[in-house]
C-alpha positions in Angstrom: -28.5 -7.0 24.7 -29.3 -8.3 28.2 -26.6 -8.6 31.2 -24.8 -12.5 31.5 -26.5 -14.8 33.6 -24.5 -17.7 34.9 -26.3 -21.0 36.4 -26.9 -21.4 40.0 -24.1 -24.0 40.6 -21.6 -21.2 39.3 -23.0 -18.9 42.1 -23.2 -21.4 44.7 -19.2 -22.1 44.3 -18.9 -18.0 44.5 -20.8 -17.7 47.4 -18.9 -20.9 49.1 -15.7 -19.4 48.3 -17.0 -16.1 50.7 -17.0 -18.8 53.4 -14.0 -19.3 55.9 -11.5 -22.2 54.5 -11.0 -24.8 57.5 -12.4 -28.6 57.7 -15.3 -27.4 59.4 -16.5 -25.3 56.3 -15.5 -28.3 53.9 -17.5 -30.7 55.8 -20.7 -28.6 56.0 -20.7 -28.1 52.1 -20.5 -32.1 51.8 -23.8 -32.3 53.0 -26.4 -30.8 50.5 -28.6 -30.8 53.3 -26.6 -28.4 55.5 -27.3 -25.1 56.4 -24.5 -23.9 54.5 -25.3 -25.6 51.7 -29.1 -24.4 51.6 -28.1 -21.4 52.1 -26.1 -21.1 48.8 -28.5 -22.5 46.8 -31.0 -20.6 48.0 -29.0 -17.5 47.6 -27.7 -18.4 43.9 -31.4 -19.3 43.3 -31.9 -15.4 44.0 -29.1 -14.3 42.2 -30.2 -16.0 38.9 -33.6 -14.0 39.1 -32.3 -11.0 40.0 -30.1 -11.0 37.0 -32.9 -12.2 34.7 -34.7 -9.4 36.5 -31.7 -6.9 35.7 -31.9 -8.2 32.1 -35.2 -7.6 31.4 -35.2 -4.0 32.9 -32.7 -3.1 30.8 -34.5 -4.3 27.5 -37.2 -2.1 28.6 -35.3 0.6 28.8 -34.6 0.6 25.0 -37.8 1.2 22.7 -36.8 -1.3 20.2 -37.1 -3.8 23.1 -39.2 -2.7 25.3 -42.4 -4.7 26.1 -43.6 -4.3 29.6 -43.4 -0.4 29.5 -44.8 0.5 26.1 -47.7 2.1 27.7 -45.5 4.3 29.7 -43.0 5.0 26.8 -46.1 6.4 25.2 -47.7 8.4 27.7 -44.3 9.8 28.2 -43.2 10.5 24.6 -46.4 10.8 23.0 -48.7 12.1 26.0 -51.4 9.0 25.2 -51.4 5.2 24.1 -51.9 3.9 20.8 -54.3 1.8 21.1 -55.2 -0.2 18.2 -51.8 -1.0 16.9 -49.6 -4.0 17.4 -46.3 -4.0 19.2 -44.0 -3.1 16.4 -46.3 -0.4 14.6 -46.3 1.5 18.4 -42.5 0.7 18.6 -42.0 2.4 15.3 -44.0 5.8 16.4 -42.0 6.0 19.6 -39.0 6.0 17.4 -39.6 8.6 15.7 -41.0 10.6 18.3 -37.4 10.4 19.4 -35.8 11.4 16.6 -33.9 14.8 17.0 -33.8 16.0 13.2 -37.4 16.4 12.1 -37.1 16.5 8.3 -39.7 15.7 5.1 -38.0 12.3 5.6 -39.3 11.7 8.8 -42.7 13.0 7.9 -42.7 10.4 5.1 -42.1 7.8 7.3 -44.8 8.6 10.2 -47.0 8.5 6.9 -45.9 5.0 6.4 -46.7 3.9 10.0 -50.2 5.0 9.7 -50.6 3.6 5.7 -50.7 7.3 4.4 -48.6 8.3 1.7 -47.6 11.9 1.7 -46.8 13.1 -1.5 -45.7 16.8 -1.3 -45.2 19.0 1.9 -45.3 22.5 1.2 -43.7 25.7 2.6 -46.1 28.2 0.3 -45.3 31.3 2.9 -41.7 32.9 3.6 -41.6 33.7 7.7 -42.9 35.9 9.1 -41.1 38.1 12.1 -42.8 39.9 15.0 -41.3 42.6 17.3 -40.1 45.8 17.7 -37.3 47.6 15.9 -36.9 50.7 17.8 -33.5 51.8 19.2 -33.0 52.0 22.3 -36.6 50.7 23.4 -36.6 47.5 25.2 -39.4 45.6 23.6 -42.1 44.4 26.1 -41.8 41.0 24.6 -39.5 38.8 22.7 -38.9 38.4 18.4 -41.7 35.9 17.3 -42.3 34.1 14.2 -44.7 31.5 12.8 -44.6 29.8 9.5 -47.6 28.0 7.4 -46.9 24.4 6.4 -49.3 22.0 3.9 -48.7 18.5 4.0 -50.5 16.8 1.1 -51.0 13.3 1.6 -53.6 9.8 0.8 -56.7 9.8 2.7 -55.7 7.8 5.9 -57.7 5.4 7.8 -60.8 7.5 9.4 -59.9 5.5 12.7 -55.9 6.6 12.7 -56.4 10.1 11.0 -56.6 12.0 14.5 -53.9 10.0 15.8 -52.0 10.2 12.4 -52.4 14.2 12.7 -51.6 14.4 16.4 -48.4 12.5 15.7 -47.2 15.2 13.5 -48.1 18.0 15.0 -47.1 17.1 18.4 -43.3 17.1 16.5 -43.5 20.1 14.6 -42.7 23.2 15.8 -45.1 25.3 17.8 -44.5 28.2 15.6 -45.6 26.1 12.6 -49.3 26.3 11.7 -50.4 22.7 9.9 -52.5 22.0 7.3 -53.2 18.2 5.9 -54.7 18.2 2.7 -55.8 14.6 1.9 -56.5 13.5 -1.5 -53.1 14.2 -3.5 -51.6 17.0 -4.1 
């Protein structure tokens, strides 16, 4: 990825070519020296690292290539830094922060960014509803529900447990109480 960057003597002959045609014109961009001539180089000189500039900026705008703004990837996506990981460990758990279908899959493989294997999650409850069934009462507030989830997995790393357990809870539902049983299953 990254936008095309030509060299600054293919920007220079751009530029010239924005310049009047006449002798006058021609003879100024014989001299290198000349204002004219400066003045393209010094312009295609700017073009070449604005576009190198335009090239990074959009690599940091993609996770997978992001370096600069990893920290503000995070504190968007994940609300706080990793700190403690290397680049491609905190690349992975932006990933799957964005993924849009949270499944047992996906809980597997934030397991496998922190080293924890989980090896059963459980749904031991059926769902339960709140609200009213009256007819013809309008209920003061809306249908609720909440459902209980265990997630068995390998007793993680005492230093990544919290972050391990924040990572998944911050993508589970709200209505979802969590427990992490470590040990098995």
């Amino acid at each position: 990825m990254g936008i095309k960057i030509n060299t600054p003597e293919a920007y220079q002959e751009s530029i010239r070519k924005l310049f009047p045609l006449g002798s006058y014109w021609d003879k100024q961009f014989e001299d290198p020296e000349s204002d004219c001539s400066l003045f393209c180089k010094t312009k295609a000189d700017l073009i070449v690292r604005l576009r190198g500039r335009m090239s990074d900026l959009q690599n940091e705008s993609v996770i997978q290539t992001a370096e600069e703004t990893l920290d503000n990837w995070e504190r968007v996506l994940l609300g706080k830094g990793s700190i403690g990981l290397d680049t491609a460990q905190r690349r992975a758990i932006l990933s799957a922060s964005n993924v849009v279908n949270f499944n047992i899959t996906t809980i597997k493989d934030i397991g496998k960014m922190y080293d924890v294997t989980i090896t059963k999650v459980e749904f031991p409850f059926h769902p339960a509803f709140f609200g009213y069934s009256y007819f013809g009462i309008d209920p003061i507030a809306s249908l609720a529900a909440f459902a209980v989830l265990y997630i068995f997995a390998s007793q993680p790393d005492p230093n990544t447990k919290d972050d391990f357990e924040d990572q998944l809870t911050s993508r589970i539902l709200s209505n979802y109480i969590v427990y992490f049983v470590y040990g098995g299953g």
